[in-house]
C-alpha positions as CSV (number, residue, x, y, z in Angstrom):
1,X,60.9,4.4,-106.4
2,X,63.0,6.7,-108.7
3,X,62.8,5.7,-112.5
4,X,66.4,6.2,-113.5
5,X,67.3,7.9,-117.3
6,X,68.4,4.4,-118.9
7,X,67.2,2.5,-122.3
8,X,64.2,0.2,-121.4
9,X,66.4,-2.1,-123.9
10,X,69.6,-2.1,-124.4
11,X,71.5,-1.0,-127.8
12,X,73.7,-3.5,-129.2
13,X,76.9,-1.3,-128.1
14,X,76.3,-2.4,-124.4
15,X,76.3,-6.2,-125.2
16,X,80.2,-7.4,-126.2
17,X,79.5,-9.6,-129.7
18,X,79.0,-13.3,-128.7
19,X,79.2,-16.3,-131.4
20,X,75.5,-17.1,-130.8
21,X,74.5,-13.6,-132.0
22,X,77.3,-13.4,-134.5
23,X,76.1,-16.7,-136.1
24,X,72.1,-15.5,-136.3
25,X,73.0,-12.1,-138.0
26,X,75.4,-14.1,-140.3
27,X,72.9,-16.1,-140.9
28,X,70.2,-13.5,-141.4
29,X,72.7,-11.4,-144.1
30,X,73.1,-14.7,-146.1
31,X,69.4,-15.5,-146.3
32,X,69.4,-11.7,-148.6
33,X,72.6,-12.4,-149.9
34,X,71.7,-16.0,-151.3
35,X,68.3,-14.3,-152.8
36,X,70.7,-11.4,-154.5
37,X,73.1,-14.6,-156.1
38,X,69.5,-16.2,-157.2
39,X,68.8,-13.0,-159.2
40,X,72.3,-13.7,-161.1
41,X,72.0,-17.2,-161.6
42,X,68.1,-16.4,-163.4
43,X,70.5,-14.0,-165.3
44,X,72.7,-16.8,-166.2
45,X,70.0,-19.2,-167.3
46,X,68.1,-16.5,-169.1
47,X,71.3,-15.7,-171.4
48,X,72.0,-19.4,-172.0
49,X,68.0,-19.6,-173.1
50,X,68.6,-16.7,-175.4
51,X,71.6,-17.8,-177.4
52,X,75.3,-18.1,-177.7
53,X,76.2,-14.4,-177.9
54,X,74.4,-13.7,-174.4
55,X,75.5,-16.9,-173.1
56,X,79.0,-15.8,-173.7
57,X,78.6,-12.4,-172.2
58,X,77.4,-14.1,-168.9
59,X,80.2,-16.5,-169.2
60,X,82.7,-13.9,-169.2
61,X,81.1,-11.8,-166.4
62,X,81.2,-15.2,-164.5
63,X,84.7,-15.9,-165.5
64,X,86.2,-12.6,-164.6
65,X,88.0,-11.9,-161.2
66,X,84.9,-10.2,-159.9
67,X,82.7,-12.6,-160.9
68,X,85.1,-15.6,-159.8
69,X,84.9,-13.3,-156.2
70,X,80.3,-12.9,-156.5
71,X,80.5,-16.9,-156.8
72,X,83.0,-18.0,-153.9
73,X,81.1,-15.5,-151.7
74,X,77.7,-16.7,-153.3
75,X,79.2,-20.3,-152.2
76,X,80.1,-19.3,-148.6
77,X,76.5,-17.9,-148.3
78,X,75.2,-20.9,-149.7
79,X,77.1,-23.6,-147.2
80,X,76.4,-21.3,-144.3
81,X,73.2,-21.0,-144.6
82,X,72.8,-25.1,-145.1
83,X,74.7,-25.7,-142.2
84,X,72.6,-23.1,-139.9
85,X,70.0,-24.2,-141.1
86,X,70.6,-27.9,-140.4
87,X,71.6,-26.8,-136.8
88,X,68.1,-24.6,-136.6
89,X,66.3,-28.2,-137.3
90,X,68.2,-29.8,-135.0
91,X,67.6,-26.7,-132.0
92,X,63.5,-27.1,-133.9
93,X,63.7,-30.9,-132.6
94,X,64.3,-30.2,-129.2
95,X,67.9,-31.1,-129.3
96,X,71.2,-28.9,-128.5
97,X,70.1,-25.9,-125.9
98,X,73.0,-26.4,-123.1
99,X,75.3,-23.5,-123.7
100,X,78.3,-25.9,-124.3
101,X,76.2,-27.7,-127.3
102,X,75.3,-24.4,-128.8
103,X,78.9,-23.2,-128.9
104,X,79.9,-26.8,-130.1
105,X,77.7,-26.6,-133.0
106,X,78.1,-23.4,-133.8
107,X,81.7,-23.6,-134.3
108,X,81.1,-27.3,-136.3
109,X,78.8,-24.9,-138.4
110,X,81.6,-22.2,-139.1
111,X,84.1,-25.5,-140.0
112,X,81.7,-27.2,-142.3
113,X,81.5,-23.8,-143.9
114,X,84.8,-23.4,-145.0
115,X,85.1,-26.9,-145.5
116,X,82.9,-27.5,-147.8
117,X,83.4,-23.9,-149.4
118,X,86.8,-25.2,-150.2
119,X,86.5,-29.2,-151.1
120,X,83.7,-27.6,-153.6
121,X,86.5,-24.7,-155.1
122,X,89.1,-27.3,-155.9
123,X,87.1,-30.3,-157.0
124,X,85.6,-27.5,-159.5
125,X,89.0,-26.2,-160.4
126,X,90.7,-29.3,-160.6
127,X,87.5,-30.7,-163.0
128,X,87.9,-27.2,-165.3
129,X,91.3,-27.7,-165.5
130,X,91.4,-31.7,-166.3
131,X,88.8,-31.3,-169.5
């Protein structure tokens, strides 16, 4: 038999994207980016535990567009990675597997995503702006 000059495995560029392996590297990128909004939130707590001029400074940072943008993706990651991750224990219980189940619930985890994103944006806005 003639061994043929092909990849043993193939590279990602000969497999279209699908939304089970979009959802598992989404899923993998927020796991690092929740540990990177961690490291900012100990920054956060460590300049209210050092007094008000610190404090302040983080506030601002926090408060400014680019922070207002670090926290809303910090929050995407966040509900994301809950809702995968609820899906995972459900997939962990045995539960889920048929194709049509795992396409169900992974769109259900994209919708809770945004929902919840969202409900928490404006209840947080709307309780800022009401004190």
């Amino acid at each position: 038999m003639q061994g043929q000059n092909r990849p043993l495995s193939p590279h990602l560029q000969v497999y279209r994207p699908q939304l089970t392996s979009s959802l598992s590297i989404l899923h993998r990128i927020t796991g690092v980016a929740l540990a990177v909004g961690t490291l900012l939130l100990v920054y956060w707590l460590a300049a209210a535990a050092s007094g008000a001029e610190a404090f302040a400074s983080a506030q601002w940072l926090f408060g400014s567009f680019f922070g207002q943008l670090l926290l809303f993706g910090w929050s995407i990651a966040l509900f994301y990675h809950l809702c995968n991750g609820i899906r995972h224990l459900f997939w962990d219980a045995g539960h889920g597997f048929e194709l049509p189940e795992v396409y169900r619930s992974g769109w259900i985890v994209v919708g809770a995503t945004g929902v919840l994103t969202l409900v928490t944006w404006i209840v947080g806005y709307i309780v800022y702006w009401s004190a």
